[in-house]
MARVEX-476558 format. One record per residue: z, y, x of N, C-alpha, C, O in turn; residue in three letters. Coordinates in steps of 0.1 Angstrom, whole numbers, padded with zeros to 4 digits, always signed. Atoms other than C-alpha are relative to their C-alpha. Example, Ala and Ser with C-alpha at 12.3 -4.5 7.8 and 13.67 -1.06 7.14 Angstrom:
+0000-0012+0009+0078-0045+0123+0000+0012+0009+0007+0012+0019ALA
+0000-0011-0009+0071-0011+0137+0008+0011-0008+0009+0022-0003SER
% end
This chain:
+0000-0012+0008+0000+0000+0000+0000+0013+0009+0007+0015+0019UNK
-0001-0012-0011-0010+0034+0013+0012+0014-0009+0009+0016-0021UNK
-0011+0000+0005+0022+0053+0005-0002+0019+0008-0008+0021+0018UNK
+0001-0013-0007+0028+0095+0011+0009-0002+0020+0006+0001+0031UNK
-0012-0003-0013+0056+0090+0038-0005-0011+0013+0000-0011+0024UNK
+0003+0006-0014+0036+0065+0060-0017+0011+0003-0026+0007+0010UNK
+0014-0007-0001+0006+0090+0061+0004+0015+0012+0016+0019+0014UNK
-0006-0008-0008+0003+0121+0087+0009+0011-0006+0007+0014-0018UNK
-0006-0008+0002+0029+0147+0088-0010+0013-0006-0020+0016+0001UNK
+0010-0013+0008+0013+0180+0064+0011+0013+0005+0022+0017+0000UNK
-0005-0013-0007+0021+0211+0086+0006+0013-0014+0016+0020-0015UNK
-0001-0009+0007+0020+0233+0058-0001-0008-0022-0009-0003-0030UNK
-0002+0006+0012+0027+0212+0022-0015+0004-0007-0025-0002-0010UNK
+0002-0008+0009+0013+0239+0005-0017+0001-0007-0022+0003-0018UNK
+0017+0000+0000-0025+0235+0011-0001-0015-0006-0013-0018-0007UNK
+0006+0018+0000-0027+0197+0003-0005-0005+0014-0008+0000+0024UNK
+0006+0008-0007-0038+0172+0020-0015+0001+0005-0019-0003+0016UNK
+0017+0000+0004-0073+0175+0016-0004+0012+0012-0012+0010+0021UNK
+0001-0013-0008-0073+0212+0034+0005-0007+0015-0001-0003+0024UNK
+0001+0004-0010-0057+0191+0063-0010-0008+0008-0014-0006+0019UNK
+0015+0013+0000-0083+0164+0064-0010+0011+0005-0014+0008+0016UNK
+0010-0005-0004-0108+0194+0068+0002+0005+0011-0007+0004+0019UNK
-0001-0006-0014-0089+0213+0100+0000-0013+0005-0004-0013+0016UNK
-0001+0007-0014-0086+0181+0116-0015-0006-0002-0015-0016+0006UNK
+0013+0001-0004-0125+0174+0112-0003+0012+0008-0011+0010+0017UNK
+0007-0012-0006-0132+0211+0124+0005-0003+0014-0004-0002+0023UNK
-0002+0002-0017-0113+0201+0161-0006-0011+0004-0006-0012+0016UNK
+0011+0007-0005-0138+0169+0159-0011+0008+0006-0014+0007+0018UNK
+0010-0010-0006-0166+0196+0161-0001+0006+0012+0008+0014+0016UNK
+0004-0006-0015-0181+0203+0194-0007+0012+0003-0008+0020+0013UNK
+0010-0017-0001-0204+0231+0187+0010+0012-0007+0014+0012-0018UNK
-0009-0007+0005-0183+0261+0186-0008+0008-0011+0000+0013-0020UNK
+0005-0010+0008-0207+0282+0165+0001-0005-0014+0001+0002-0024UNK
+0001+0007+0017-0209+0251+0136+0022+0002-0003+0030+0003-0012UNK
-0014+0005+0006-0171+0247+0140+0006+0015-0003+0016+0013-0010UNK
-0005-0012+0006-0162+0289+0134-0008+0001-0017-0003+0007-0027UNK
+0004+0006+0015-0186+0279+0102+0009-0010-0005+0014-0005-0016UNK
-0006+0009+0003-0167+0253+0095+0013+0005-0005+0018+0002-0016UNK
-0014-0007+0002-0133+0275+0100-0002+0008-0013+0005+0008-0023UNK
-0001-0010+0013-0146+0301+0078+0002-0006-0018+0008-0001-0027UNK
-0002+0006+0017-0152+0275+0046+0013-0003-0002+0020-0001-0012UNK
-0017+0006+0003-0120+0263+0051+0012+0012-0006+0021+0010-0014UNK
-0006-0007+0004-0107+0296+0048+0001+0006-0017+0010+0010-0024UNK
+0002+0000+0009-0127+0301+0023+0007-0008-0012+0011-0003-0023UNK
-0010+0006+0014-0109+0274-0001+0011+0001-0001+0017-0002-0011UNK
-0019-0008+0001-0075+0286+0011+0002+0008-0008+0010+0007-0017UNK
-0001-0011+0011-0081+0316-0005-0005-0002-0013+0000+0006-0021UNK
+0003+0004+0010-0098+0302-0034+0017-0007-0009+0020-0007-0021UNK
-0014+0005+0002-0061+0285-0038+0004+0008-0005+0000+0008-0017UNK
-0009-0012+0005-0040+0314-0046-0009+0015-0003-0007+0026+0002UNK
+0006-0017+0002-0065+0342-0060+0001+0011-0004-0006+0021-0005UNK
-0008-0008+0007-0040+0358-0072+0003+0012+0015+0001+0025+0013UNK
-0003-0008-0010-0031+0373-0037-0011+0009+0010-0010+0016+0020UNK
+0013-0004-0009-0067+0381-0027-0001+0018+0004-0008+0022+0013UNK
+0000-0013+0000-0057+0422-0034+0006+0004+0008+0004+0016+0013UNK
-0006-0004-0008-0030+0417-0010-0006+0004+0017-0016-0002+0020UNK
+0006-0007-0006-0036+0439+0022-0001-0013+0016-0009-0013+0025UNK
+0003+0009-0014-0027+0409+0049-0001-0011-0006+0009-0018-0005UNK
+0000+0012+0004-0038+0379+0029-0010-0009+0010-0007-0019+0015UNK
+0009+0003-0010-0068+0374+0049+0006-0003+0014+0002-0014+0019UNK
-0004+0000-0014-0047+0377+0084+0009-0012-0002+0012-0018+0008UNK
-0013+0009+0004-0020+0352+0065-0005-0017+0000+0001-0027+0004UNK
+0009+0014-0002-0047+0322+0061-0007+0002+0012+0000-0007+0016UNK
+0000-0001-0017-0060+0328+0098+0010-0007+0005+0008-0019+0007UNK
-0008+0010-0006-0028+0318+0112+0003-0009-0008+0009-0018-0002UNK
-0003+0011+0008-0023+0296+0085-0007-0015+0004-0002-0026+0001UNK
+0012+0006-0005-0053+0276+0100+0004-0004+0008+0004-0016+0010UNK
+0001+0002-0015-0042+0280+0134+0012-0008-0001+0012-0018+0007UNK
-0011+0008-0002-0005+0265+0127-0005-0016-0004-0003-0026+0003UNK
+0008+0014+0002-0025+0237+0109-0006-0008+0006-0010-0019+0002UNK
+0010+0010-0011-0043+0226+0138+0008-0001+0016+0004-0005+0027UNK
-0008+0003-0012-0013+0227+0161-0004+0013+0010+0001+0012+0021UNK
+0002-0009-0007-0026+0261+0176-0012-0005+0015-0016+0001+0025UNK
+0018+0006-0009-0059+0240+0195-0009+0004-0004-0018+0004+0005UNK
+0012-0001+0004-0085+0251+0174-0006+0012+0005-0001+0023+0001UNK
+0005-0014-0008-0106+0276+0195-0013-0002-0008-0023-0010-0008UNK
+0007-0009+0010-0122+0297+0169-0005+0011+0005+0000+0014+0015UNK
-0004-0015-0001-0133+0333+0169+0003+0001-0012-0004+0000-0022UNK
-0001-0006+0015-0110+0344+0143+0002+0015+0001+0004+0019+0012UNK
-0002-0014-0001-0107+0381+0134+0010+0007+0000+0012+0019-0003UNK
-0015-0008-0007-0073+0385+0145+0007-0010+0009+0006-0023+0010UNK
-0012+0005-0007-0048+0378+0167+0002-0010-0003+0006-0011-0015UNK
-0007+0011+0001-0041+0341+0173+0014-0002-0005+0017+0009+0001UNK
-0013+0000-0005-0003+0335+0168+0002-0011+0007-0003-0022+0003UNK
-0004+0010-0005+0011+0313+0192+0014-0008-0005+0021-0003-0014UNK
-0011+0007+0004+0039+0286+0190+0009+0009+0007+0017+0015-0001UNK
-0014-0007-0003+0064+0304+0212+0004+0016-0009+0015+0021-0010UNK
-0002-0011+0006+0056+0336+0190+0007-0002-0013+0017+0004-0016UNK
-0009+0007+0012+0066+0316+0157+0014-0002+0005+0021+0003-0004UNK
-0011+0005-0007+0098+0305+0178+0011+0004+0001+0022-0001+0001UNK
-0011-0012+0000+0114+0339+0180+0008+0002-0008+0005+0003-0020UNK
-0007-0002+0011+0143+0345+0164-0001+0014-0004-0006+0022+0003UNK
+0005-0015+0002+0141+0377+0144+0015+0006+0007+0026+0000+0007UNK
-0011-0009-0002+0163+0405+0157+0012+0005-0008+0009+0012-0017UNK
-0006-0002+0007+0197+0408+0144+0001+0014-0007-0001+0023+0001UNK
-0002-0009+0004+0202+0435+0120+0014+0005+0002+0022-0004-0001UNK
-0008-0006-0001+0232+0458+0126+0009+0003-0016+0005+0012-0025UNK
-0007-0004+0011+0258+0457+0098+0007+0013-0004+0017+0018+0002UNK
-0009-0018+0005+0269+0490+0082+0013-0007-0006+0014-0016-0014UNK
-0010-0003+0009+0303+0496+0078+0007+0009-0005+0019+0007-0006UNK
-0001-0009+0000+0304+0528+0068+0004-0002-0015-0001-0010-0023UNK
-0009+0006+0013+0331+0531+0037-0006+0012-0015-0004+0024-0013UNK
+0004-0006+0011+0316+0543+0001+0005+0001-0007+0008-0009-0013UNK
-0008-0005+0002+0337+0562-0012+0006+0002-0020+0016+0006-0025UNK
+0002+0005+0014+0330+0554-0051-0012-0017+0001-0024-0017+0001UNK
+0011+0011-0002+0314+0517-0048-0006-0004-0014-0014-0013-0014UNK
+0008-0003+0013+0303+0522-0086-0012+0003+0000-0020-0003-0007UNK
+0010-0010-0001+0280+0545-0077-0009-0006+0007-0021-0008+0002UNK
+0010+0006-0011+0264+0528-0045-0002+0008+0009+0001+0019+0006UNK
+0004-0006-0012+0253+0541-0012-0010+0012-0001-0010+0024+0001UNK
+0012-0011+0007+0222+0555-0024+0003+0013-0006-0002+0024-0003UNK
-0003-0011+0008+0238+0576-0048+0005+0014+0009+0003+0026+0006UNK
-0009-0012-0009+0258+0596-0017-0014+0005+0009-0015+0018+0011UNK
+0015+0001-0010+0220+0593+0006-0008+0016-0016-0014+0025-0011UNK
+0008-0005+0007+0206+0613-0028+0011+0014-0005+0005+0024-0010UNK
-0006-0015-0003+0233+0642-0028+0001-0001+0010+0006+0011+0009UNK
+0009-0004-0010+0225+0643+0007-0012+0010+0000-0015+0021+0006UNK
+0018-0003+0000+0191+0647-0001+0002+0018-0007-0003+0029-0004UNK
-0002-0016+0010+0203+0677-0028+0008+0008+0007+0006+0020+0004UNK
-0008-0014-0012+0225+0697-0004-0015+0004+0006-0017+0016+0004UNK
+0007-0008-0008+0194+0702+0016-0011+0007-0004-0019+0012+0004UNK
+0014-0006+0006+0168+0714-0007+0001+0013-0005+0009+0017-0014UNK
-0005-0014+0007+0164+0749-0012-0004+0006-0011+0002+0013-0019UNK
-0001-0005+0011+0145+0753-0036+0005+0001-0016+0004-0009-0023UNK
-0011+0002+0019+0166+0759-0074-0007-0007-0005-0003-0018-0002UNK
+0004+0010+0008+0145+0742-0096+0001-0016+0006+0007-0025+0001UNK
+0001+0012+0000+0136+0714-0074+0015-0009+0002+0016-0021-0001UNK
-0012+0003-0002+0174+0711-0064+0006-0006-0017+0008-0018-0021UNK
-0002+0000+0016+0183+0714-0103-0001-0013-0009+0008-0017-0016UNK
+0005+0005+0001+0160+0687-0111+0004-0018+0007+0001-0029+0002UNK
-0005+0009-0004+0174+0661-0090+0014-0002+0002+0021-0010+0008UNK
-0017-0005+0001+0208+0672-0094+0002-0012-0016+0009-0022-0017UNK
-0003+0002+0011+0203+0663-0133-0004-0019+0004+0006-0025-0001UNK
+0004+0008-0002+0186+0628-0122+0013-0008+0008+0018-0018+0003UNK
-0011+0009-0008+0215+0617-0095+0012-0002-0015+0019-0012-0016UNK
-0013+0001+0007+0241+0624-0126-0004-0007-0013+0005-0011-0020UNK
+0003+0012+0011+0224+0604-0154+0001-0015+0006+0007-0023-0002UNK
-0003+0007-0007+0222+0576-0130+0016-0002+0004+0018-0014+0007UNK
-0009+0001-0004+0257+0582-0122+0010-0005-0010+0021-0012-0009UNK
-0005+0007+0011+0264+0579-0156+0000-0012-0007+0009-0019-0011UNK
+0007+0023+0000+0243+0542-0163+0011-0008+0010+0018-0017+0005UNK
-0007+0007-0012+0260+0531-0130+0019+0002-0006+0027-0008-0007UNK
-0014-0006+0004+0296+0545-0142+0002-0011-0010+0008-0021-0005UNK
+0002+0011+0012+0292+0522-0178-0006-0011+0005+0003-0017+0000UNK
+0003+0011-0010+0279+0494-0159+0013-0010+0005+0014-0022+0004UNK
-0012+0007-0008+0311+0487-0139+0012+0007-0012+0024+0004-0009UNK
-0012-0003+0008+0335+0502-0166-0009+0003-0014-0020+0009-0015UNK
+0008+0000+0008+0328+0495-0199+0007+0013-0011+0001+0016-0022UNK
-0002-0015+0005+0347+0527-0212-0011+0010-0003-0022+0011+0002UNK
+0014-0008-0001+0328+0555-0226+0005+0012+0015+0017+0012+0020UNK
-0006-0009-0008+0328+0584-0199-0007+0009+0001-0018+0007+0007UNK
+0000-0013+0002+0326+0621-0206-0010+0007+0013-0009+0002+0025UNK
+0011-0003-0009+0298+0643-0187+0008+0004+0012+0004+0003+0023UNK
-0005-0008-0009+0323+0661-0170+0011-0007+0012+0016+0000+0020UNK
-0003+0010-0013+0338+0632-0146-0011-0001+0002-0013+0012+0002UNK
+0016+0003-0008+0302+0625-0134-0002+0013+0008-0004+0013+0020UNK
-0003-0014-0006+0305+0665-0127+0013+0001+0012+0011+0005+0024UNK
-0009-0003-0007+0336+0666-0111+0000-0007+0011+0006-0002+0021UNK
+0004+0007-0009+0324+0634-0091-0011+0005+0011-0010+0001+0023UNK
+0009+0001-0008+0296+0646-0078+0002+0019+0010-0005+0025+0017UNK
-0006-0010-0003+0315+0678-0070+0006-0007+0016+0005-0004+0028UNK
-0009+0005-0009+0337+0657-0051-0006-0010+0012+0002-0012+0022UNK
+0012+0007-0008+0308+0635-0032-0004+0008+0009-0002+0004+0021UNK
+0005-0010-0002+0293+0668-0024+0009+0010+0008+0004+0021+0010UNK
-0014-0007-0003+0325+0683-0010-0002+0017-0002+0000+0026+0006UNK
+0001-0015+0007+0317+0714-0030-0012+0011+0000-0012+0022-0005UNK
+0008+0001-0003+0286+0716-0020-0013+0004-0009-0024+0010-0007UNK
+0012+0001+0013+0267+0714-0051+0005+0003-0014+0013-0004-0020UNK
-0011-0011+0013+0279+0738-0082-0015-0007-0011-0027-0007-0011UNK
+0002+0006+0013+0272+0721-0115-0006+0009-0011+0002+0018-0012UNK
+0001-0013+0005+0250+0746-0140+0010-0006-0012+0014-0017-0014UNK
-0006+0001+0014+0269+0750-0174-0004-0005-0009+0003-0008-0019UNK
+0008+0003+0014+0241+0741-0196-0004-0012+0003-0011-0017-0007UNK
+0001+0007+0002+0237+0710-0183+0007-0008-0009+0018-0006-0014UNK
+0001+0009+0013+0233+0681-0209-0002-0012+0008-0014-0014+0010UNK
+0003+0014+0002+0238+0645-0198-0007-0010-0014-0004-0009-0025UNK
+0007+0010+0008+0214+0618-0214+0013-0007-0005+0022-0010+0003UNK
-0008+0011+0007+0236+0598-0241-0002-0008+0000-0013-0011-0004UNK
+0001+0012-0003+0243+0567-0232+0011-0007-0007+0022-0007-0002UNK
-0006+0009+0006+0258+0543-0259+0008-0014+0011+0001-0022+0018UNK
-0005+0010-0009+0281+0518-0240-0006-0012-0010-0010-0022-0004UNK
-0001+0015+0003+0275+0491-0264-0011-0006+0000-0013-0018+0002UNK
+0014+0003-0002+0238+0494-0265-0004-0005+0015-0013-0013+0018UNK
+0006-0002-0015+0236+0496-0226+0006-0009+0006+0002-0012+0017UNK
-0007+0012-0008+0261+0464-0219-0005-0007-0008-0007-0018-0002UNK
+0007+0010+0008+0246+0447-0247-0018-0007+0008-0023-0018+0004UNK
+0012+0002-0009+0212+0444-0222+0002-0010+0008-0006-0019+0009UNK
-0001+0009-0008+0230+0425-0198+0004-0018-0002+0004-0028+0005UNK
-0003+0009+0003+0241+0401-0221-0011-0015-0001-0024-0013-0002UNK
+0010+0008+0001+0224+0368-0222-0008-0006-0015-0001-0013-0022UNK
+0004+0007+0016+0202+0357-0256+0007-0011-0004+0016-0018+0001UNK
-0012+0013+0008+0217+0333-0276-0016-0008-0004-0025-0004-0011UNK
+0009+0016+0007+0193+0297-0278-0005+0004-0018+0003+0004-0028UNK
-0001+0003+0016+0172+0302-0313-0002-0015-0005-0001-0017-0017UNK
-0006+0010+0002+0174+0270-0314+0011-0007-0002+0011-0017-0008UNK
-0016+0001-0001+0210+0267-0312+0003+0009-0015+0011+0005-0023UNK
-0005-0010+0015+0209+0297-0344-0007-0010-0010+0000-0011-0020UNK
+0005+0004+0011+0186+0276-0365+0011-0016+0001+0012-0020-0010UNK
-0010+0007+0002+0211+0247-0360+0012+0001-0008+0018-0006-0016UNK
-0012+0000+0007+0238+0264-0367-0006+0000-0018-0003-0008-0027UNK
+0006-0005+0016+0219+0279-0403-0004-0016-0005-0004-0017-0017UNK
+0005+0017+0007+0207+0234-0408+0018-0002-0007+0021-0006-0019UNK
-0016+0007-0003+0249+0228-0401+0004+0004-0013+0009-0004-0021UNK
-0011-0006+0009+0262+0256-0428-0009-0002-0013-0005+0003-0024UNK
+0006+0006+0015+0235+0240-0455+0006-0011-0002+0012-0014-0013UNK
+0000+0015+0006+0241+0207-0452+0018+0004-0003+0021+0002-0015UNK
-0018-0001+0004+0285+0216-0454-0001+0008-0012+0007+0008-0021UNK
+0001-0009+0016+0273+0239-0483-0006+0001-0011-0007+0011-0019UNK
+0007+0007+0007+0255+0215-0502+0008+0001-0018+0018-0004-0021UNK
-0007+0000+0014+0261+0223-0541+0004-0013-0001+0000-0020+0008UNK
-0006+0013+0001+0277+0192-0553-0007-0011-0014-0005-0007-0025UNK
+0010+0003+0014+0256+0170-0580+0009-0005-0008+0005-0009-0019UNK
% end
């Protein structure tokens, strides 16, 4: 019996079998000019695979190496990019540096402090104004979010007074967007099975059967 697990190892699942079967005839090919024809069909039905991603900007460069890991990095092609090599795959990526820089309302989020930043430095009034009223509707979503209380425009003000270390004067005629708490926590809730509701509505017939 020919069986998956006694058959060769498939570098990349993803393509099938079949797309391997074709790179390992293209490194039979001795003429390099039939066998970069050869690479290109192949490429060709890679991308026929997933057509969904053909808009994306490195999809083309992504089946290239995709080719070249599939052939063990032997197949001397001209392709129209950069090889990658095996020691280049190899690399670990560069640790990223953890922030611990302490956020001083964690309701709110990082961002929220990065965007009165942003509004201290803008001079012009309107456009300041403008993203002033934006950071504090947000502040308000985010606020009901983590506390399911209602909460008054004028904490979001006084917050962002206090983010701002005075920095940023609140006009008077501002108007926060109304935001119903039960409407806006009711979103996160999960649907209830209609399946599960037309059960119950079968259950409270059959227990509520007139009596003959």
């Amino acid at each position: 019996m020919d069986y998956n697990s006694s058959r060769k190892h498939l570098i990349l699942p993803e393509y099938g079998r079949n797309v391997h079967k074709m790179v390992d005839f293209a490194l039979t090919v001795e003429d390099k000019d039939e066998r970069n024809r050869v690479a290109k069909s192949i490429i060709a039905i890679m991308g026929n695979m997933y057509p969904h991603l053909r808009d994306v900007s490195d999809f083309r460069h992504k089946l290239w190496d995709h080719l070249a890991i599939m052939s063990d990095f032997i197949l001397d092609i001209d392709s129209p990019y950069e090889a990658p090599t095996k020691e280049k795959l190899a690399e670990k990526p560069e640790r990223l540096p953890y922030s611990n820089k302490r956020i001083r309302y964690r309701h709110y989020g990082r961002t929220v402090e990065a965007l009165i930043a942003k509004a201290i430095e803008i001079e012009d009034p309107k456009e300041k104004e403008a993203l002033l009223l934006m950071i504090a509707n947000h502040m308000k979503k985010s606020f009901l979010n983590w506390n399911k209380d209602s909460v008054p425009d004028e904490k979001i003000f006084k917050d962002i007074t206090e983010l701002s270390k005075g920095q940023l004067e609140i006009p008077e005629r501002f108007k926060l967007t109304e935001v119903r708490e039960r409407e806006y926590t009711q979103k996160n809730k999960k649907k209830k099975n209609p399946r599960s509701d037309r059960n119950d509505k079968n259950d409270h017939r059959k227990y509520n059967k007139p009596r003959s």
